[in-house]
N, C-alpha and C positions, 0 to 999 in steps of 0.2 A: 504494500500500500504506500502509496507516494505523501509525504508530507513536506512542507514546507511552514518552518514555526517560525516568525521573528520577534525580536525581545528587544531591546534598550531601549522605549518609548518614555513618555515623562511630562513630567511640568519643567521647563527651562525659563529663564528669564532672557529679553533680548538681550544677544549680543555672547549667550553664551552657546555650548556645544553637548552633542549628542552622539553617540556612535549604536546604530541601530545594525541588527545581525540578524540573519536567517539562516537558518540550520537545515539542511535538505535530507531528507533518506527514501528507501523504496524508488532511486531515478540513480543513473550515472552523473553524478553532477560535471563532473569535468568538461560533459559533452554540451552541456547547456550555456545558453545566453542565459545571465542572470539581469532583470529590470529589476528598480525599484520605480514604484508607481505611488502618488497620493491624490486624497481624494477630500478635498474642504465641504463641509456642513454648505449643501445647495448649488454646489459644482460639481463639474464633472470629473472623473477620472484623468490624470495628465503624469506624463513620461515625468520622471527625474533624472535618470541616467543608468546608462545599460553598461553591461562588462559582457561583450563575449568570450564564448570559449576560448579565442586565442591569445583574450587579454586584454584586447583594444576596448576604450572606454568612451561613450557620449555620453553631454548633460544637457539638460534644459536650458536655457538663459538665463531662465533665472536663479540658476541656481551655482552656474560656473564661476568658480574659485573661490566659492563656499563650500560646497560638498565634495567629499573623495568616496567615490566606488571603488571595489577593492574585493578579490577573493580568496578563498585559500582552498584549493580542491582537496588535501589531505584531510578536512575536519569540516568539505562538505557545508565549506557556509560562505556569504557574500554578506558583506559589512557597507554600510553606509555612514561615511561622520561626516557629520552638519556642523559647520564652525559659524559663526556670525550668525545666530538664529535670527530671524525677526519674525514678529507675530503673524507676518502672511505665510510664514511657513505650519503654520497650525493647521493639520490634515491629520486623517488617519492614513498609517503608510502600509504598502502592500509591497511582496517580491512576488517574483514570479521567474520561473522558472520556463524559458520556449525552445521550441525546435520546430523546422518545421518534417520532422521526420520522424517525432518520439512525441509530440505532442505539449499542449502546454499545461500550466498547473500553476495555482493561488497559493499564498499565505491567508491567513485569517485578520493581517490586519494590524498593527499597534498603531496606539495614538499618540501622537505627540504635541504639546499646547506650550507656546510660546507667549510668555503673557509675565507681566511684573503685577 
């Protein structure tokens, strides 16, 4: 069974940081494009930045050279840290796991709220 968990969500204050992780199992993760995705109270769903399998990494706009994507295929998890929070960064955050060969698959989601 494929899962995909991520953890380090919170209350932050602007300006500070976050390192958010998803943990993959039941999938070869190596083989995977890992996204992070979030999604703000009354918006839609929007990219934050992807790491493929061979490494190479895009981000949103608004979010580059604030956030690092980042994996480690031994321990099967993809990391996100958020440096410079600011409160439009308040979504709940989702990974995902795609191929388009092996299929894709969700996390369940952590929140993060950026607020003093």
């Amino acid at each position: 069974q494929v899962q995909l968990v991520e953890s380090g969500g919170g209350l932050v204050q602007p300006g500070g940081s976050l390192r958010l992780s998803c943990a993959g199992s039941g999938i070869t993760f190596s083989s995977y494009d890992m996204v992070w995705y979030r999604q703000a109270p009354g918006k839609q769903r929007e990219l934050v930045a992807v790491i493929i399998s061979g490494g190479s990494t895009n981000y949103a706009g608004s979010v580059k050279g604030r956030f690092t994507i980042s994996r480690d295929n031994v321990k099967n998890t993809v990391y996100l840290q958020m440096n410079s929070l600011k409160p439009e960064d308040t979504a709940v955050y989702y990974c995902k796991a795609q191929s388009a060969y092996r299929g894709n698959y969700w996390g369940q989601g952590t929140q993060v709220t950026v607020s003093s």
